[in-house]
N, C-alpha and C positions, 0 to 999 in steps of 0.2 A: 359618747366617745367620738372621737375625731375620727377622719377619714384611714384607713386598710392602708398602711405604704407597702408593710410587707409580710407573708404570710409563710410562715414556714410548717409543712408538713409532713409528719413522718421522716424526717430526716437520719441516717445511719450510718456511722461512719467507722470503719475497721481498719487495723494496719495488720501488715505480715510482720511476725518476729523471724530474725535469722535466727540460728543455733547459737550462736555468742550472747544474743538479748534474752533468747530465751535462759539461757543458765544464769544470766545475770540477776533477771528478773523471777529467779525461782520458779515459772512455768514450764507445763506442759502443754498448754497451747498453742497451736501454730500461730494467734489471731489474737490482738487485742480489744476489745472495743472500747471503742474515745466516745460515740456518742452513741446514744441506745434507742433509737427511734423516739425524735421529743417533734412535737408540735407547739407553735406559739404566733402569737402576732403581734406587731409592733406598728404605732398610729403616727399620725401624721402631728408635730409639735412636742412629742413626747420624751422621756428622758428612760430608758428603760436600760434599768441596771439587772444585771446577770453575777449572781453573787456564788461561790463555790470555790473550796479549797485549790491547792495546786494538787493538778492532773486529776481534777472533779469534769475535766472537759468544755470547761468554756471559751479557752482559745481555739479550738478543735471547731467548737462552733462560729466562732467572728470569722474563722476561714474559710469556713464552707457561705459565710452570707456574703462575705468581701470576695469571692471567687476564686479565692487562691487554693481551696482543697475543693473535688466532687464530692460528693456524698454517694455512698455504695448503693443505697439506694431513699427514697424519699422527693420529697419536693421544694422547693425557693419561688417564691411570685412577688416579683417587685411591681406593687397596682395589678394589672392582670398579664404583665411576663412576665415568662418562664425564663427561670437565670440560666436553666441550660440550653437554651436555644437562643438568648439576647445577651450572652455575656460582655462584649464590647459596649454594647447602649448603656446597660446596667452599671460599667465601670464608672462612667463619665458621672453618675448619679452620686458615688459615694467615694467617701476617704477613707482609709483604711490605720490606723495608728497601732503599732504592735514594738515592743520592747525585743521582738526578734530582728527588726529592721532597721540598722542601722545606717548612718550620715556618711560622707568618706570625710572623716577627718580636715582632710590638706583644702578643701575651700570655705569659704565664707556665705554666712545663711543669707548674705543678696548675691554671690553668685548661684547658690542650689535653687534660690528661689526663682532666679531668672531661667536656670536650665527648664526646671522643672516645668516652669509655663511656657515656657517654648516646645515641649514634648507634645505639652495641651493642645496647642496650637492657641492658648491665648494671647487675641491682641494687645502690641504692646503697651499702649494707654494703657487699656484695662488694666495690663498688669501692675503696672507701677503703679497706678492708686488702689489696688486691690491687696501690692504690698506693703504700701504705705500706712493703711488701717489699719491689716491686721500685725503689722511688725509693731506699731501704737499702742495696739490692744494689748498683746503679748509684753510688752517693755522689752522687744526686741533693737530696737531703732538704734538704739545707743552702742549695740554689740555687732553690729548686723556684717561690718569688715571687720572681725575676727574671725580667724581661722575656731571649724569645728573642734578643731580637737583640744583647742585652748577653753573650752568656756567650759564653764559648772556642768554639772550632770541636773538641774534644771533647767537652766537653758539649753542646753542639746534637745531638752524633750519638749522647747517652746517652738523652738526652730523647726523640730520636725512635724509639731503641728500645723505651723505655720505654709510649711510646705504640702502637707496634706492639701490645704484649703485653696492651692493654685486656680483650682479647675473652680471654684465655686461651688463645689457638691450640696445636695441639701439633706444626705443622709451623711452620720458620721460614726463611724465605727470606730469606737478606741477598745485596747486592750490593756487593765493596768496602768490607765493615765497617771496615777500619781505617785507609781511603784519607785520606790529609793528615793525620793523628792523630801527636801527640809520644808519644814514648816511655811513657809512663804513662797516657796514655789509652787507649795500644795495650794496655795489659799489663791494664787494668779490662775493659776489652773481651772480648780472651782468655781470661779468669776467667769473664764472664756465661759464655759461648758453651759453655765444659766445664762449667756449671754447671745450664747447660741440659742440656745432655745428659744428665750425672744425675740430672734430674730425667726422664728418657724420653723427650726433646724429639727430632723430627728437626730435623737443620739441613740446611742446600744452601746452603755458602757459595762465592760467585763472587771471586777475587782473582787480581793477578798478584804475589804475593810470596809467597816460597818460604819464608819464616821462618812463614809466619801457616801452611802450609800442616803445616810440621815440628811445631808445636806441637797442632793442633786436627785434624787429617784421621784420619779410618778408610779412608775409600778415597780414588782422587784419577779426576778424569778430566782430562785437558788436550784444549783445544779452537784449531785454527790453521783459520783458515778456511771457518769455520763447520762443519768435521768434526771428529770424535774420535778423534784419534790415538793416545790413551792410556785406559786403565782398566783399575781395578788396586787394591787393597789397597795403604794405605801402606806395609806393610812391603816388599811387592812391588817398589813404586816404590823404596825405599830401595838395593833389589839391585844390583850394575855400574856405581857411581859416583855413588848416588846421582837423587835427584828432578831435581834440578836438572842434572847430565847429560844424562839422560835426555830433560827436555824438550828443551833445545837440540837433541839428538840428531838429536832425530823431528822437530823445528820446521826446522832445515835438510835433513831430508832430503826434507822436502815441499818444501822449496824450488828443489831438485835439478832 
């Protein structure tokens, strides 16, 4: 196995309910929990897919690794730092992709792209051949002055890849990369993602579809409940009927 990029330990993550969620949510507790104290590791070159229903916890978890949530309690080691003591260094390392975070509409993915690496503080050469490729890569190029809010719901979610990748990061965190995407935008999509990888990239892709998972996974973990019922090399998961057996399997028998 390739080199430890990042190590997560006992990770836990709770929220408060007010009086209105709680009667919403048929509860009597004050506290939910999104993640239940899971450990895992992810290597350096690898494509590691995180598979679980909605609200099984796995956006819960890309925010606690992207930095955008604490964790109540547990640990994050990107190499040997601590994310809660090197958050800023550790930013610069990864991009974060999530379906909660949206584009502003009113400009165009060469002005967000030029904001955004100016945020970085990337130099402007760099930039420009850095957006050059990957607007290439993406079949952005041809769209790139038109306003956001004019383009497909494919390419919004190329654009904002695109944008992710300003800084150069060599970790890549998506969430739901192919969520609401037609057929063709799925398949441009699956192309970056392997094409990241040979260029060295790690990914930590979060989805519930089993097809993105057969195509792009080196390992899989599945998550029901904010626990980890599964992890495993895909070929692993492939053994006794298949990924998709598999998860039902363990998904109903936590159910039991």
């Amino acid at each position: 196995m390739n080199d430890k990029v990042i190590s997560v330990r006992n990770i836990h993550k709770e929220f408060k309910l007010t009086r209105q969620q709680k009667k919403k949510m048929g509860l009597d507790n004050d506290k939910v929990i999104a993640v239940d104290n899971i450990s895992f590791d992810i290597y350096k070159g690898e494509i590691l897919c995180i598979l679980g229903t909605n609200g099984a916890g796995k956006t819960t978890t890309l925010q606690m690794l992207a930095t955008l949530l604490k964790p109540n309690s547990g640990e994050i080691y990107y190499g040997d730092k601590n994310l809660s003591v090197n958050i800023v260094e550790i930013r610069k390392r990864i991009a974060f992709l999530t379906t909660e975070l949206r584009l502003d509409d009113a400009f165009s993915a060469n002005y967000l792209y030029d904001f955004f690496s100016s945020l970085y503080e990337v130099p402007k050469d760099i930039a420009v051949e850095r957006k050059k490729k990957v607007f290439k890569m993406l079949g952005i190029d041809l769209f790139s002055e038109i306003k956001v809010g004019n383009l497909s719901t494919g390419m919004k979610q190329k654009v904002s890849i695109a944008i992710s990748l300003v800084h150069n990061p060599d970790i890549l965190i998506f969430d739901e990369p192919t969520n609401g995407l037609d057929i063709l935008a799925t398949r441009d999509i699956i192309d970056f993602l392997l094409k990241e990888k040979e260029r060295g990239k790690t990914l930590i892709v979060s989805t519930h579809i089993f097809e993105l998972v057969d195509k792009i996974a080196d390992r899989v973990i599945m998550i029901d409940n904010g626990r980890i019922i599964y992890e495993g090399t895909y070929a692993d998961a492939q053994k006794d009927g298949g990924i998709e057996k598999k998860f039902f399997d363990r998904y109903d028998k936590g159910r039991m």
